[in-house]
C-alpha positions in Angstrom: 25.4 61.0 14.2 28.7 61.1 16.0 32.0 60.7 13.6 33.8 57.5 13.6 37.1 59.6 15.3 34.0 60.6 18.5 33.0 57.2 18.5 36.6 55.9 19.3 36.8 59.3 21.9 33.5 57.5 23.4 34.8 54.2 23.7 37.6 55.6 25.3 35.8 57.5 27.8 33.6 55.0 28.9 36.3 52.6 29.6 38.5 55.2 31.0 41.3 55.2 28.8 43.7 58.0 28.3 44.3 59.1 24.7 47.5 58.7 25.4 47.5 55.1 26.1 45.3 54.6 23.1 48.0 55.8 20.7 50.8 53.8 22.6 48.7 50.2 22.1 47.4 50.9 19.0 50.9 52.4 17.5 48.9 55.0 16.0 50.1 59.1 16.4 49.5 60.9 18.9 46.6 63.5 18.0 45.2 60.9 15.5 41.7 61.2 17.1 40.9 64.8 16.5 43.3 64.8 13.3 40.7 66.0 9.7 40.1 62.5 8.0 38.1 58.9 8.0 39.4 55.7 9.7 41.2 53.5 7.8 40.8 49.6 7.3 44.0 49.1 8.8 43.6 51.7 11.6 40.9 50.0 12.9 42.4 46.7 12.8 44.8 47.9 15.0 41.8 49.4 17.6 40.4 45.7 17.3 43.3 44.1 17.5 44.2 46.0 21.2 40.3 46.1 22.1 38.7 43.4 22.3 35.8 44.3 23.6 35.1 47.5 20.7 31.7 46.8 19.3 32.4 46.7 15.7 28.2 46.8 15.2 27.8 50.0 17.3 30.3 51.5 15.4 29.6 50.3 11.9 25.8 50.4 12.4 24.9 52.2 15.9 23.9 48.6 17.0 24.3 47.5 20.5 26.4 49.6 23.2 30.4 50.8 22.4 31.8 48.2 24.8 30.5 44.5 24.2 30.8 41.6 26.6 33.0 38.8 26.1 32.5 35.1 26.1 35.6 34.0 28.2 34.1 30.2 27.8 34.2 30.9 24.2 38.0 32.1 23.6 39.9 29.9 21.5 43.6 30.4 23.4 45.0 27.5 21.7 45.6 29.5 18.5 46.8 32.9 20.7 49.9 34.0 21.6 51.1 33.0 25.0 50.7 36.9 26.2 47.3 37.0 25.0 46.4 33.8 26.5 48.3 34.8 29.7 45.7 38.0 29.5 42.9 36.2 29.2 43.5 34.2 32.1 44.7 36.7 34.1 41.3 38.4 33.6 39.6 35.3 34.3 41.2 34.9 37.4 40.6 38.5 38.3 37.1 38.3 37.9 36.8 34.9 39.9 38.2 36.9 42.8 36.2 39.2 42.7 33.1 37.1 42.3 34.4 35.7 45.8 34.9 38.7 47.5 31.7 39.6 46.3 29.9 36.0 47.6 31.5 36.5 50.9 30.1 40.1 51.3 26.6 39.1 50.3 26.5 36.1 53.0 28.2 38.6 55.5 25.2 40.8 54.9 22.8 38.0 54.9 24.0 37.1 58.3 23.4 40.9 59.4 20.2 41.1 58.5 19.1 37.4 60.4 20.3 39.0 63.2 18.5 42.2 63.1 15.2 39.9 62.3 15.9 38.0 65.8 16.4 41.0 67.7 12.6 42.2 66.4 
């Protein structure tokens, strides 16, 4: 069973994040990760607070994967503030883009491949 400190190094691999950018959102020290100790409640409010998308089951409980998917549909952005809500959107819009991109290759290879059918 990997620590709670290798859990957050996991996290941070997988979503390639630098350790060094960890400690700037989060506010916490530099080194904090492979410092001797246990998490605190308030450290890791500040890890949830900057990552959204840490799964507090797989690291309480080994439940689920380290990075969970979020309900965009489901964010309440009335009661963020406006950066966060500006994020959010910005993501949103992000991910529509490339969802369009992604269409418009799909029906460019669809078109490909009629044509190779026609030439048989």
């Amino acid at each position: 069973m990997k620590s709670d400190k290798e859990k957050i190094k996991q996290y941070l691999s997988i979503k390639g994040l630098s350790r060094n950018s960890f400690y700037v959102k989060t506010g916490l020290s530099i080194g904090y990760l492979d410092a001797v100790g246990t998490i605190t409640v308030t450290n890791l409010k500040k890890i949830l607070d900057n990552y959204r998308d840490f799964n507090l089951d797989w690291f309480l409980f080994d439940k689920g994967e380290p990075v969970r998917e979020i309900n965009y549909d489901s964010i309440d952005t009335e009661n963020m503030s406006l950066a966060e809500a500006e994020s959010v959107y910005s993501i949103i819009e992000a991910k529509n883009e490339l969802i369009e991109v992604l269409n418009k290759q799909l029906r460019d290879k669809e078109k490909i491949i009629k044509l190779l059918e026609k030439k048989k």
